[in-house]
MARMI-969318 format. One record per residue (C-alpha): residue number from 1; x, y, z. Coordinates in steps of 0.1 Angstrom, whole numbers, plus 5000, padded with zeros to 4 digits. Layout:
<nodes>
[NUM [X Y Z]]
...
</nodes>
This chain:
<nodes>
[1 [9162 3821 4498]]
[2 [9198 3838 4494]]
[3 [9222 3820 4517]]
[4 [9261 3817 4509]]
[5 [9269 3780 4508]]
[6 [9292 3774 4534]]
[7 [9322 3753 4517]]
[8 [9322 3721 4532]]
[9 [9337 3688 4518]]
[10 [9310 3674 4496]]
[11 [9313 3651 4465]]
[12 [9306 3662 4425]]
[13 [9268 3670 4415]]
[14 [9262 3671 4452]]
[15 [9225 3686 4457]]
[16 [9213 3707 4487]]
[17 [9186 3729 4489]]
[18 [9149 3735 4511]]
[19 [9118 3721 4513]]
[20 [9088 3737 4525]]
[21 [9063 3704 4544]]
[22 [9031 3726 4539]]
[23 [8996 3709 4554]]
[24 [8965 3709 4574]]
[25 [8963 3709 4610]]
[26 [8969 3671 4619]]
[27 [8978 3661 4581]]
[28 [9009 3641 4602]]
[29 [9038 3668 4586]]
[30 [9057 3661 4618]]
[31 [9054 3625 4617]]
[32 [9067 3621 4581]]
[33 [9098 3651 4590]]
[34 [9107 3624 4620]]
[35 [9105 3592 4600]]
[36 [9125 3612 4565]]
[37 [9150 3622 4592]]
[38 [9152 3587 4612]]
[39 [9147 3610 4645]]
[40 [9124 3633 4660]]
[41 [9125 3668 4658]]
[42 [9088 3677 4655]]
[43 [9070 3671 4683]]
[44 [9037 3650 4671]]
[45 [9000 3639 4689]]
[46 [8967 3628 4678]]
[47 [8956 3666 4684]]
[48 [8954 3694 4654]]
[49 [8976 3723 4655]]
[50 [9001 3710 4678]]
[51 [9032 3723 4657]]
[52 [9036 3764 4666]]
[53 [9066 3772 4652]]
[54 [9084 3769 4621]]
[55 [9114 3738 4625]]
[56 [9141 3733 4606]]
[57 [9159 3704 4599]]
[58 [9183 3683 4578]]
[59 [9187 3655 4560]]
[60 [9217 3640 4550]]
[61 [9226 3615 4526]]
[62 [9264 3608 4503]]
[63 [9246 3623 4474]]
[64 [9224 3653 4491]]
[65 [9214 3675 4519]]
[66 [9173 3679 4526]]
[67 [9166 3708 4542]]
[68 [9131 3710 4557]]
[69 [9108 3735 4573]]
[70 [9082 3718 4594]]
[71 [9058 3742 4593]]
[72 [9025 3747 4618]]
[73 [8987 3734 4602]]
[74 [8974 3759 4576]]
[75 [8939 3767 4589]]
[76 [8914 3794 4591]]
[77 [8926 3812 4620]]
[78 [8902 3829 4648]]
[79 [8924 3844 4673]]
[80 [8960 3862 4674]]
[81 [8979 3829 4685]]
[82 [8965 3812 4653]]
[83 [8968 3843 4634]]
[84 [9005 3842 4639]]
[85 [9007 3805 4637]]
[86 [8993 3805 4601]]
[87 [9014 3837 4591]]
[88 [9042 3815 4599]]
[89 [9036 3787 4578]]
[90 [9024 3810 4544]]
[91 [9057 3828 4549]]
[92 [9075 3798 4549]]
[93 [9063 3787 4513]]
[94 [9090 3817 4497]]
[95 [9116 3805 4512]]
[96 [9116 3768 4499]]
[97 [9132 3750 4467]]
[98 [9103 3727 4467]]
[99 [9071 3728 4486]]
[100 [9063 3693 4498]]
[101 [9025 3695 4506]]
[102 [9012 3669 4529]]
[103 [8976 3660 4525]]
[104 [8956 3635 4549]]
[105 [8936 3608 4526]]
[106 [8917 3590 4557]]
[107 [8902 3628 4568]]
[108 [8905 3658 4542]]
[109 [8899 3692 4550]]
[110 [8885 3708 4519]]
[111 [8888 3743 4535]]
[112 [8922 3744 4547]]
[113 [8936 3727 4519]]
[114 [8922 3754 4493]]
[115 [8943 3779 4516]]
[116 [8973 3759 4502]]
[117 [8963 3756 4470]]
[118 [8958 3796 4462]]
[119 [8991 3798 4480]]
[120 [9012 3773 4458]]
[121 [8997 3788 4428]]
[122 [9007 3826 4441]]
[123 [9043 3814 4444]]
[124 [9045 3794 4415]]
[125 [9075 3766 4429]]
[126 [9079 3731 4421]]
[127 [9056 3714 4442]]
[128 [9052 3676 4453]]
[129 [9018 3660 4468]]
[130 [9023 3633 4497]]
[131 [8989 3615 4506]]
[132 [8996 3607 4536]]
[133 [8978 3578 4560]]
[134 [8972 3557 4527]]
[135 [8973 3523 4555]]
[136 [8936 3539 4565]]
[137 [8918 3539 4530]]
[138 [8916 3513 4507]]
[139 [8933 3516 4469]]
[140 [8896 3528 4455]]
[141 [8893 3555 4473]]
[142 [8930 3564 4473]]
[143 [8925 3563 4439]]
[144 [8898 3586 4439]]
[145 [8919 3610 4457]]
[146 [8949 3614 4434]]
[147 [8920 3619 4403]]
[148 [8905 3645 4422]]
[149 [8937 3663 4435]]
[150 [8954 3661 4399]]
[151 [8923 3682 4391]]
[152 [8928 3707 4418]]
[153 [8964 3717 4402]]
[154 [8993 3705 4388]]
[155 [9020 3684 4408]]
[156 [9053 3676 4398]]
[157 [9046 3644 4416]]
[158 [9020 3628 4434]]
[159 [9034 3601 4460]]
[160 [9007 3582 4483]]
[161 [9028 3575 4513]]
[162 [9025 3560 4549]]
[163 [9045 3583 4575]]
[164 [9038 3560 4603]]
[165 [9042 3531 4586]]
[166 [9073 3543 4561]]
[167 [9056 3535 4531]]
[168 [9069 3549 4498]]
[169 [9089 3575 4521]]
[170 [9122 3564 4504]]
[171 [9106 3571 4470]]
[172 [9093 3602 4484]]
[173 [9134 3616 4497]]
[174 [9147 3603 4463]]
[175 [9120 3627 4440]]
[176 [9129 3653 4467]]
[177 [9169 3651 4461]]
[178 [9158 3651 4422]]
[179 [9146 3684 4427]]
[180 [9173 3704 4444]]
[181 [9199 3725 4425]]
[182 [9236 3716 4429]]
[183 [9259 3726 4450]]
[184 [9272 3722 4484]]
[185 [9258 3713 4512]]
[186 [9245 3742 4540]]
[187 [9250 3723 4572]]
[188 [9278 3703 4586]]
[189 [9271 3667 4588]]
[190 [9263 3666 4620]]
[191 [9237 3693 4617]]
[192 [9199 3680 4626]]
[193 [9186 3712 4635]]
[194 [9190 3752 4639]]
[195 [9167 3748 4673]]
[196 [9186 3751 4704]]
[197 [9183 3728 4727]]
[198 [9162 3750 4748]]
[199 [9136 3750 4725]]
[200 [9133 3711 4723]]
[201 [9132 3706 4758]]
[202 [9105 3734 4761]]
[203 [9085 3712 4729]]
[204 [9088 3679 4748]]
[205 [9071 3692 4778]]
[206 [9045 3710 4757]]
[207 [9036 3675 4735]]
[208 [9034 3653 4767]]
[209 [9004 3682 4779]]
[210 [8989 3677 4742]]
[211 [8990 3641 4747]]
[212 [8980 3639 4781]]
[213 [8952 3664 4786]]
[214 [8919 3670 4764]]
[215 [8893 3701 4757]]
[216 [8912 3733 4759]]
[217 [8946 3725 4781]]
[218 [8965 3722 4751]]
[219 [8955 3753 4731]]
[220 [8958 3774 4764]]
[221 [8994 3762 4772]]
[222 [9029 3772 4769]]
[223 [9061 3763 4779]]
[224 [9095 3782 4785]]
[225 [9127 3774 4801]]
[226 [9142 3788 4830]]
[227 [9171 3770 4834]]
[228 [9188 3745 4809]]
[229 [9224 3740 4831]]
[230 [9246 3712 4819]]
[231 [9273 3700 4847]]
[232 [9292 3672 4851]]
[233 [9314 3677 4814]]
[234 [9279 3674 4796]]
[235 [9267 3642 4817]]
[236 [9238 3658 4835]]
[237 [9214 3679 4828]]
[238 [9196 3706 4849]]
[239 [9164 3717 4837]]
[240 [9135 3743 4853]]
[241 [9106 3747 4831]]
[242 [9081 3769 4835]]
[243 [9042 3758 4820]]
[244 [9021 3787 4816]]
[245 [8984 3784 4820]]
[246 [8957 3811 4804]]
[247 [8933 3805 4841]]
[248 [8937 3799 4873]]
[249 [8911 3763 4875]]
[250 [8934 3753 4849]]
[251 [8966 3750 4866]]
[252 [8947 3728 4890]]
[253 [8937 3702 4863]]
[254 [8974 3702 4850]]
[255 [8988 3696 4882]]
[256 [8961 3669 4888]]
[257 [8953 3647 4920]]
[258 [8980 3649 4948]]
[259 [9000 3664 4916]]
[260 [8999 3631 4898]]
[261 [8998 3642 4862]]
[262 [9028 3668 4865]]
[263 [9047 3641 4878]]
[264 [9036 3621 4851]]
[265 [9042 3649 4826]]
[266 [9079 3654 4842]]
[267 [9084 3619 4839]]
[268 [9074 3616 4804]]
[269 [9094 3644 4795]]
[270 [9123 3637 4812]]
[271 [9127 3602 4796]]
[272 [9126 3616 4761]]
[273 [9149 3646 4771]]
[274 [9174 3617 4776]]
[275 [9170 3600 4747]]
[276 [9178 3628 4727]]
[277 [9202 3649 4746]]
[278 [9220 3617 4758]]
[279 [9225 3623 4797]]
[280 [9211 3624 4825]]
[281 [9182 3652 4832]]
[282 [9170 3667 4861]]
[283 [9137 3682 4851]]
[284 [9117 3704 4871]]
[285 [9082 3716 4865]]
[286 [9067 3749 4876]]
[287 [9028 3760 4865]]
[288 [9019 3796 4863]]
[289 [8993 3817 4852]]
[290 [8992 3841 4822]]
[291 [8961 3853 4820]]
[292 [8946 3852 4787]]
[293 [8978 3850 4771]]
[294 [8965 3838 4733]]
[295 [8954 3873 4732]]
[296 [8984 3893 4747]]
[297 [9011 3905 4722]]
[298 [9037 3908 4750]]
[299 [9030 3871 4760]]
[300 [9030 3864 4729]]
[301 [9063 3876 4719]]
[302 [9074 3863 4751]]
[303 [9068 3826 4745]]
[304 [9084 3832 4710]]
[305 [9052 3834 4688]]
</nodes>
């Protein structure tokens, strides 16, 4: 990637540079981004494929500045949503330093991760392998695991880490900071993100749905912003939101019983909007219906896939 280094005040042998987090669907990329940035950016659940787009976000430290793309599950796509979603994160490999590829020991998936393998060997960077979930398999099998992806190609490193649990994350940033050139850093300090706030309002809604809802409510949902209106110097928050269903009976189940699980969505939401943005939010939820959107390359476009 060719980006002029801004010149901001940074110390001698200061390293900067970008890593590519490169996985399976439900690998837990997202999880480890929030726990090697100490706050989330990447919106997480249980679900696969929950991350769409392609995050950035930034590290810093008095010796480096980590600059990740979270990028959505690599995974054998069947539809023009997926398509895209997978396009996404194979594009994002060229643009890295270092890929960082994040592999799930307690549940592989053989077939997704040989889509990252031919596509680290095509690009031919410095990669590094976190096992991830190493709290849900004992040290046999773990063991097992780093024999058998040693085989598959060769790492720079190998680091068995815990992202919900921080184990051997420290170790992991420090190999990671190893591994960038010198230079300056790209972001100001206060940096965490290129996203605009829009955008992570519009994610918070849409993980509550993946956490709340089963079968195919996630998959068929999107989520845009209407109105994002701060007043009060910054202290409150006005927010419409607009979720977008593919059919009508499903706006029914997402609006639930007496609208019980909107509210509960909204409330959700709304609590973790204020965590992050630090004031007060007035959130307001909408449901319409896009009919068949996954397929649509308007709607597509239009909910910024």
């Amino acid at each position: 990637m060719q980006i002029d280094r801004p010149d901001f005040p940074h110390p001698e042998n200061f390293r900067s540079g970008f890593v590519a987090l490169f996985g399976a669907p439900n690998a837990g990329k997202s999880t480890l981004l929030n726990r090697i940035l100490g706050e989330k950016i990447s919106i997480t659940s249980p679900k696969p494929q929950t991350t769409r787009n392609r995050i950035l976000a930034v590290r810093h430290s008095p010796s480096a500045q980590l600059v990740f793309f979270d990028t959505p599950g690599v995974h054998k796509a069947t539809n023009l949503l997926n398509v895209r979603i997978v396009e996404t994160a194979l594009a994002t490999v060229g643009d890295a330093d270092v890929v960082l590829v994040v592999a799930d020991v307690s549940r592989p998936d053989p077939e997704s991760e040989m889509l990252m393998v031919k596509k680290i060997r095509a690009d031919k960077k410095p990669v590094v392998l976190a096992l991830n979930k190493i709290d849900l398999v004992n040290k046999t099998k773990l063991l097992e695991l780093i024999d058998q992806w040693s085989q598959v190609h060769s790492f720079d490193d190998i680091v068995p880490v815990s992202a919900t649990q921080g184990t051997q994350v420290d170790r992991l940033i420090a190999l990671l900071e190893e591994k960038m050139p010198v230079g300056p850093p790209f972001f100001p300090e206060d940096a965490l993100t290129d996203q605009p706030e829009r955008f992570i309002a519009a994610e918070m809604i849409r993980e509550k749905i993946f956490r709340l809802t089963g079968e195919e409510i996630p998959y068929s949902t999107a989520v845009t912003i209407d109105e994002f209106k701060a007043e009060k110097s910054g202290s409150l928050i006005r927010i419409h939101a607009s979720i977008h269903m593919e059919r009508v009976s499903q706006k029914g189940i997402i609006i639930g019983k007496g609208g019980r699980l909107l509210k509960t969505i909204g409330e959700k939401s709304r609590l973790d909007m204020e965590r992050f943005f630090g004031a007060k939010i007035f959130l307001k939820l909408f449901v319409r219906v896009q009919k068949n959107w996954r397929k649509d390359t308007r709607a597509l476009r239009k909910f910024g896939y």
